[in-house]
Residue, then its C-alpha position, 0 to 999 in steps of 0.5 A: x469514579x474508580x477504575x472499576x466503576x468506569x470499566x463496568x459502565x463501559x462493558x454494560x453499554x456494549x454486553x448486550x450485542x457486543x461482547x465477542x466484540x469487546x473486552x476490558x483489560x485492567x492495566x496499572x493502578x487506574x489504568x486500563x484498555x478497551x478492545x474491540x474485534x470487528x470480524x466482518x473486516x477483520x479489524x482490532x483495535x485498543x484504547x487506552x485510558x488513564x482514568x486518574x488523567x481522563x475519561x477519554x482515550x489517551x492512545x488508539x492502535x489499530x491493525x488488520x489481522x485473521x483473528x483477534x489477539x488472545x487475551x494474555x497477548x492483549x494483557x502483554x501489549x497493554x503494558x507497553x502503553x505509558x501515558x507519559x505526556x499524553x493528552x485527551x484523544x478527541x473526534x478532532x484528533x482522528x479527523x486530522x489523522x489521514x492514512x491516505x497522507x500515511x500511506x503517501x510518505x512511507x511510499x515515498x521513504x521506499x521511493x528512495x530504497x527502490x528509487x534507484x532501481x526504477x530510474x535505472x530501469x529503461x523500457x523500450x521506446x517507441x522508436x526501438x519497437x518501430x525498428x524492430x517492426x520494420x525488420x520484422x524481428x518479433x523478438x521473443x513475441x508471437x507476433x507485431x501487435x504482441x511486441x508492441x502490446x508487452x513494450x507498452x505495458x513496460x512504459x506504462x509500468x515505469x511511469x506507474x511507479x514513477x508516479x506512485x514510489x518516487x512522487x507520491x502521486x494520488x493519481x498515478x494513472x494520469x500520468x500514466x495515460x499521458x505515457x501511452x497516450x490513452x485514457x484513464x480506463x484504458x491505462x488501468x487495463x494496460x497496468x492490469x495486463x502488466x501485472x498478470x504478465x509479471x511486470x508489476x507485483x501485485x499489492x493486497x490494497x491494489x495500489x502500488x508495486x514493484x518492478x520485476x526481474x522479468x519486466x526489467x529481462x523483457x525490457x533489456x531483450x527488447x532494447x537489445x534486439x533493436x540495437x543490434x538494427x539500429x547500429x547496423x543503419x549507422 
């Protein structure tokens, strides 16, 4: 069966109700790509095949974008497959591939370029805020429930990314809710309140974040009130 054969067949299967979703770029002697553009969730994808080595994919790509590729660009990214070494991509093979997993580890490498920083980071203990509230010092806050509303979102804040940077956690908010003592649903509020007061940044999955200069200015604020009280007791 030639190139041409094949491609046909594949484009026929799909020309009915598929063709602002598919297109076949021709590739090097026998080999070529398959594109797919889902615009409902704004997702491309490309397989690559070698029709001398298999008719199934030898390499898949995948992205998230606002509009497909051209084609000339389509054209450009097919060059750079190479079947070197490659073999059959199976139904096995991409079972086996769990982006959860992915996702995981490369939190996990930023863990150890953010890892410094947030182990640095030291938000106002339990003790501190006590301090403060029996003096009646609301440092930058409104009043005594604010003070200890904003300094519990900053623990809350430290054991989030505690769980999700440095140890990769699948379930962050656990942890979490040990830190402040509350359940899980409630732990989600406090980081959600977290992020709209700027502590934690927001990420387009929902997961994750990074610390603040502003968390880490409240924090040392806080801590540096109570201080002046606690060294004045000794």
């Amino acid at each position: 069966m030639t190139q041409e054969v094949l491609a046909q067949r594949i484009f026929r299967r799909y020309s009915d109700t598929m063709t602002k979703r598919i297109q076949i770029i021709g590739g090097y002697q026998q080999e070529y790509s398959v594109w797919l553009w889902d615009e409902a969730t704004g997702t491309e994808s490309v397989a690559f095949y070698n029709e001398g080595l298999s008719t199934q994919p030898l390499e898949i790509r995948m992205w998230r974008c606002d509009k497909p590729t051209t084609k000339s660009d389509r054209q450009e990214i097919a060059k750079s497959f190479d079947p070197q070494g490659k073999q059959q991509f199976t139904d096995a093979n991409r079972r086996a591939v769990s982006l959860g997993e992915i996702h995981r580890a490369a939190l996990q490498h930023i863990g150890k370029q953010e890892g410094t920083r947030i182990k640095r980071f030291t938000p106002p203990s339990l003790n501190e805020v006590a301090v403060l509230v029996q003096v009646g010092d609301n440092v930058m806050f409104r009043n005594r429930r604010d003070l200890e509303a904003h300094a519990q979102e900053l623990r809350a804040v430290q054991a989030y990314l505690w769980a999700v940077v440095i140890r990769g956690s699948e379930s962050p908010m656990t942890q979490v809710a040990e830190e402040v003592g509350l359940d899980i649903q409630q732990s989600r509020g406090i980081i959600e309140r977290a992020r709209s007061h700027g502590y934690l940044t927001r990420n387009k999955g929902g997961i994750g974040g990074e610390l603040t200069e502003e968390a880490e200015t409240v924090a040392r604020n806080i801590r540096t009130a109570a201080a002046v009280y606690m060294k004045g007791n000794r």
